[in-house]
C-alpha positions as CSV (number, residue, x, y, z in Angstrom):
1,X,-19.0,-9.8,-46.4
2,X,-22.0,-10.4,-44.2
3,X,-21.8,-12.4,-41.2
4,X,-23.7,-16.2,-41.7
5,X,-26.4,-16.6,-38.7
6,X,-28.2,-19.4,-39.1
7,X,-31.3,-20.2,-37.5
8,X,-32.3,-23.7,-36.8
9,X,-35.9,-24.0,-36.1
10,X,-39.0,-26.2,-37.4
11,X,-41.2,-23.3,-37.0
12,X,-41.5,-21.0,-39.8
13,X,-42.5,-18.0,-37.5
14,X,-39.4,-17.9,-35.8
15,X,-37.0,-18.1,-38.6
16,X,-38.8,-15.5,-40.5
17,X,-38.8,-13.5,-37.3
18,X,-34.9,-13.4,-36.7
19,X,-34.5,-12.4,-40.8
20,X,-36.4,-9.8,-40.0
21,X,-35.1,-8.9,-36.8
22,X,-31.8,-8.0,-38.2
23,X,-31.3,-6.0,-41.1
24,X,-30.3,-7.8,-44.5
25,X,-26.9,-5.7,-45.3
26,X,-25.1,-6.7,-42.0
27,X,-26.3,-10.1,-41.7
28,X,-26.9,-13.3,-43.9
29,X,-29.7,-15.7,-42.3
30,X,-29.5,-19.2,-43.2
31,X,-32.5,-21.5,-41.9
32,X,-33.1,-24.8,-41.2
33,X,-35.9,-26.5,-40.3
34,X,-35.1,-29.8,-38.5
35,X,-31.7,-30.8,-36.7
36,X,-30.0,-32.9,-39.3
37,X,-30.3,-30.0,-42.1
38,X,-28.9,-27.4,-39.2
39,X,-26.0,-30.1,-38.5
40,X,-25.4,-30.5,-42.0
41,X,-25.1,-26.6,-43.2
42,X,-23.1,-26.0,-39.6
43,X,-20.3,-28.6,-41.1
44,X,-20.7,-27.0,-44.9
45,X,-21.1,-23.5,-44.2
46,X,-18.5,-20.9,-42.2
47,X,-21.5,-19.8,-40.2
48,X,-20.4,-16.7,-37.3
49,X,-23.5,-18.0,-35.4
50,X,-26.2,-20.2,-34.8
51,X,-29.2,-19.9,-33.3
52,X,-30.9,-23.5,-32.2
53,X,-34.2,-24.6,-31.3
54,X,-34.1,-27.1,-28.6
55,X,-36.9,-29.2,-29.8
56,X,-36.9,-30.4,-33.2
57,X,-37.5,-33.6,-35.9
58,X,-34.9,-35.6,-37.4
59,X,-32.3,-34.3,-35.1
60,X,-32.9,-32.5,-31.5
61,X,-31.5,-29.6,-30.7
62,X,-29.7,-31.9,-27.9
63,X,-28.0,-33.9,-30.2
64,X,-26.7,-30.9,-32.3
65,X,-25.9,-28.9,-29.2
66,X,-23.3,-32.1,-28.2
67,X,-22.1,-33.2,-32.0
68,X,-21.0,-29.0,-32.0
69,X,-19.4,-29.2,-28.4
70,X,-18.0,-32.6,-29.2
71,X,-15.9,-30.8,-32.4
72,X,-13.3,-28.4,-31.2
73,X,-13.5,-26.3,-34.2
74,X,-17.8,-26.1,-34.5
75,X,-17.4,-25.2,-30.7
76,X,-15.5,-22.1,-31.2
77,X,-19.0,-20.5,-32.8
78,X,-21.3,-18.6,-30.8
79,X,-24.1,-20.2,-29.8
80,X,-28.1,-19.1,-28.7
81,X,-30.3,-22.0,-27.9
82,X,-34.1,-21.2,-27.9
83,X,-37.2,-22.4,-26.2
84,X,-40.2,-21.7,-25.1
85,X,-39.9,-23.9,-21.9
86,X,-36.0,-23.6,-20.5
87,X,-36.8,-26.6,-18.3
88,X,-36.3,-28.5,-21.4
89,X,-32.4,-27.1,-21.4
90,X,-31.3,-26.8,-17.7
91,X,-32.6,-30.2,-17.4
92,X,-30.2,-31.4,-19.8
93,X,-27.5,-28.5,-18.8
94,X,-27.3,-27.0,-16.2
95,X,-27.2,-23.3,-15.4
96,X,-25.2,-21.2,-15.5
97,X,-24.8,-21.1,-19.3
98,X,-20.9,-20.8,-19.4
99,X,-20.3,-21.1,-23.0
100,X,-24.0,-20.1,-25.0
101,X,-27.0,-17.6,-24.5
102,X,-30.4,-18.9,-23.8
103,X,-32.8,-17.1,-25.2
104,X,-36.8,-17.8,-24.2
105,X,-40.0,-17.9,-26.6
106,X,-41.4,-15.8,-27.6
107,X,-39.0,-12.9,-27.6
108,X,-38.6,-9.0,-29.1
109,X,-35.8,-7.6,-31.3
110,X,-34.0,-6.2,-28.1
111,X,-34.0,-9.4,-26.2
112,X,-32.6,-11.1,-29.6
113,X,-29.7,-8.5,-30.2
114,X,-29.1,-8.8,-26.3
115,X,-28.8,-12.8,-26.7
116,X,-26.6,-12.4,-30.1
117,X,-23.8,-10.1,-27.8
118,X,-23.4,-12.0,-25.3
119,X,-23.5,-15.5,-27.0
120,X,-20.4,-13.6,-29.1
121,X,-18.9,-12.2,-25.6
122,X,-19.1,-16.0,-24.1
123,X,-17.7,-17.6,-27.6
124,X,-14.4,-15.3,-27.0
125,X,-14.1,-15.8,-23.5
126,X,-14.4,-20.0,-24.2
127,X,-11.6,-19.1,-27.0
128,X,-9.6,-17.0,-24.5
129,X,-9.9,-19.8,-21.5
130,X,-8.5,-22.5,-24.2
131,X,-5.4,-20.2,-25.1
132,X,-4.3,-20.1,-21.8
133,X,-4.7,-23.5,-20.9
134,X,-2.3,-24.1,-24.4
135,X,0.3,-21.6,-23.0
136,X,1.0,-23.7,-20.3
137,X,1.0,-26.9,-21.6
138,X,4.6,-25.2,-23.5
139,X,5.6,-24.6,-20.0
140,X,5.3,-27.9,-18.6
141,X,7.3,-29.5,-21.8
142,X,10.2,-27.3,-21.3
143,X,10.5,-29.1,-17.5
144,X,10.3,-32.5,-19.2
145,X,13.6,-31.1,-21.6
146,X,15.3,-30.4,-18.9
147,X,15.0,-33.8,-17.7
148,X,18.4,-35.3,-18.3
149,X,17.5,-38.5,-19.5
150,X,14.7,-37.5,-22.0
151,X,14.7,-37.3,-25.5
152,X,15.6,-33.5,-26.3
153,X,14.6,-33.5,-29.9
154,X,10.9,-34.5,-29.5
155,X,10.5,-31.8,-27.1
156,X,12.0,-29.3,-29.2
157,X,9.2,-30.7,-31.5
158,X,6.6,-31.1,-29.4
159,X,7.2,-26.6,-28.0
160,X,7.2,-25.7,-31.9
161,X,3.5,-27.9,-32.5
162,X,2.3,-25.8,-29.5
163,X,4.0,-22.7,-30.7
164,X,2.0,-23.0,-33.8
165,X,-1.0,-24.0,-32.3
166,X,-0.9,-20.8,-29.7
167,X,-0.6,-18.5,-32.9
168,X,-3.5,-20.5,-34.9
169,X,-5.6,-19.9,-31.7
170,X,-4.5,-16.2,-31.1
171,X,-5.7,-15.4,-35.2
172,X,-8.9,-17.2,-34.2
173,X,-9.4,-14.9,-31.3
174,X,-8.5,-12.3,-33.4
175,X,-10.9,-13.0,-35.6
176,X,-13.8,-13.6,-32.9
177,X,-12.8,-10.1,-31.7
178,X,-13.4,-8.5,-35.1
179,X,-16.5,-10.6,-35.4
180,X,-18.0,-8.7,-31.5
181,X,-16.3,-5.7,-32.9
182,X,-18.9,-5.8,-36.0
183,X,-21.9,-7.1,-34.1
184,X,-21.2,-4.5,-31.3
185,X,-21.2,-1.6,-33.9
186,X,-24.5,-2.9,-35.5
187,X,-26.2,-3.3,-32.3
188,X,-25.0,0.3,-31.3
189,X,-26.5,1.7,-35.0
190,X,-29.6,0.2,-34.5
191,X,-29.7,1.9,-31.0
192,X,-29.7,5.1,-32.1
């Protein structure tokens, strides 16, 4: 199955750009054209990527950019914001870009593919940073167990949630892995 990328962006020129860019058999492109209609196809589609203008109607970039950070699932996707003036971004985020890829207008095919790996490489490293700060939350539970006046049996609880959220997050890893592990391999045939 081909990997969803979709390309949020009121110009025309640019989403046809990025469809061409990467060739169709590795990659489905989904476009949008304002914010709202990216928003709304990032909450109904199991996209492995978006690409977001900063600037656009119904919706800014902005507000997309925070209603994605803002859900812990949407957040997990790798993420390249675009535009032609990055003042426009780092006034609103400041560098550096820990958990996206900027990527400046106008740009070629090698700066794009460049963007795409290491917006993946940041995603995993955001996923791999929230895994460890899970496996020592169990840690600090087992403490309160040994507490002797605490109840025992909502701790025993409480470690198996966070058991089953630490494997939930290590198959999501997983997966973002595989996901690099694809894009990396593309990039590398294209290359040649």
């Amino acid at each position: 199955m081909a990997n969803k990328i979709l390309v949020i962006d009121d110009t025309t020129v640019v989403r046809v750009k990025v469809r061409e860019m990467l060739p169709p058999g590795n990659f489905e492109v989904l476009e949008a054209k304002d914010g709202l209609e990216g928003y709304n196809l990032i909450l109904n589609e199991k996209v492995s990527l978006i690409m977001l203008d900063f600037i656009l109607p119904k919706m800014s970039g902005w507000e997309v950019f925070q209603k994605v950070q803002a859900h812990s699932e949407l957040s997990k996707i790798p993420l390249v914001i675009m535009s032609g003036r990055k003042e426009e971004v780092t006034e609103k985020i400041p560098e550096p870009f820990e958990y996206f890829e900027f990527l400046n207008k106008p740009f070629d095919q090698r700066q794009l593919i460049t963007a795409i790996k290491s917006a993946m490489a940041k995603a995993t490293k955001k996923a791999r940073i929230n895994t460890e700060q899970s496996m020592v939350a169990p840690a600090r539970q087992e403490t309160v167990a040994a507490k002797p006046n605490s109840a025992v049996g909502s701790s025993d609880a409480e470690i198996q949630a966070l058991n089953a959220k630490m494997v939930k997050m290590q198959a999501e890893i997983d997966s973002l892995k595989k996901q690099l592990t694809q894009v990396v391999t593309f990039i590398k045939q294209k290359i040649k």
